[in-house]
KOLTORBA-827013 format. One record per residue (C-alpha): chain; x, y, z. Coordinates in Angstrom, 3 decimals. Example, Ala and Ser with C-alpha at 12.3 -4.5 7.8 and 13.67 -1.06 7.14 Angstrom:
BEGIN
["A"; [12.300; -4.500; 7.800]]
["A"; [13.670; -1.060; 7.140]]
% end
This chain:
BEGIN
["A"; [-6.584; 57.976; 62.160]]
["A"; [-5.830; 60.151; 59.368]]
["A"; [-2.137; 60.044; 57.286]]
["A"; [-1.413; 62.865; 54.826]]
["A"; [0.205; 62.371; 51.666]]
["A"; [2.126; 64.508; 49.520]]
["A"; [2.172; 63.902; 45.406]]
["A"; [4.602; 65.887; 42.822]]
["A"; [2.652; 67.295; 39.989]]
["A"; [3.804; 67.944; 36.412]]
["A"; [3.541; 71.950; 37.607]]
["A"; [5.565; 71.830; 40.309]]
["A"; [3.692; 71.792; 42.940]]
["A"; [3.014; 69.649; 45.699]]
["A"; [-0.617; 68.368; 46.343]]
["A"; [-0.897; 67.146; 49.909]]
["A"; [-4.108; 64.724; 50.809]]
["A"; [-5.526; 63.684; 53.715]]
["A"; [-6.100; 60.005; 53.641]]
["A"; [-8.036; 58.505; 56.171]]
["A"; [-6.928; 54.789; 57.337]]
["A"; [-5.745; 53.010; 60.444]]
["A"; [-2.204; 53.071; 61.865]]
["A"; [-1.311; 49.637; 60.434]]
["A"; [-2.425; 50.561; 56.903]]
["A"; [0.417; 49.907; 54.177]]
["A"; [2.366; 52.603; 52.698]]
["A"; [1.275; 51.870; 48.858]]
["A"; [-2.012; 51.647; 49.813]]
["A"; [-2.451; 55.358; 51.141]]
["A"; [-0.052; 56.311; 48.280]]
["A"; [-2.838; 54.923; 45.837]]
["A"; [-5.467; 56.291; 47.539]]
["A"; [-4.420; 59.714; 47.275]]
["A"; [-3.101; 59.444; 43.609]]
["A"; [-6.936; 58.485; 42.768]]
["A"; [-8.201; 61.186; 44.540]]
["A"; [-5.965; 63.328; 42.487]]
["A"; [-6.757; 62.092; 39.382]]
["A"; [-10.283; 62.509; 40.127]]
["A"; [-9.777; 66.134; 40.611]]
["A"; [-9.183; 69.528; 38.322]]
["A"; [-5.431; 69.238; 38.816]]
["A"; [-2.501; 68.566; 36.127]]
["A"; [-1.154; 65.059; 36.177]]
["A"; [1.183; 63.652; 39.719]]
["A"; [3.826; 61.209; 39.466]]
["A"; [2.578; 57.633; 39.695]]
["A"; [5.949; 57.182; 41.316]]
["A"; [5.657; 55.781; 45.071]]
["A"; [9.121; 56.873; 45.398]]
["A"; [8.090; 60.567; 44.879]]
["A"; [5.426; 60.687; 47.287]]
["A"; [5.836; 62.064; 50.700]]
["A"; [3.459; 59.941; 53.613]]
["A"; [3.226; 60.940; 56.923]]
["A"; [1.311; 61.455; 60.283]]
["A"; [-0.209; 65.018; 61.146]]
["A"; [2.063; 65.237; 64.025]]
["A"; [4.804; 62.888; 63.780]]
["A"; [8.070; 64.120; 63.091]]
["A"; [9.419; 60.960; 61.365]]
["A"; [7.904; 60.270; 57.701]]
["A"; [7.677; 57.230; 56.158]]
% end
């Protein structure tokens, strides 16, 4: 199953990644692996916040 998750950057965009984890997987722990994916990457800086981040099925219409 595959969650996407959207992180603020400092330039004001949105940088959406797909994170690939079962149903049951915790909230903070696709956050965290998306923010490392970002910070591996080319991109200016995302908020570390949790609360700023966006998580949700491809799909679904509720997000978490």
């Amino acid at each position: 199953m595959s969650w996407l998750v959207a992180l603020p950057a400092l330039d004001g965009r949105d940088y959406v990644y797909r994170v690939h984890a079962p149903f049951d997987a915790l909230p903070s722990d696709l956050f965290w692996t998306a923010f490392h994916c970002h910070a591996d990457g080319p991109h200016p800086r995302a908020s570390d916040r949790f609360d700023s981040a966006r998580i949700w099925r491809p799909g679904a219409e509720a997000r978490i």
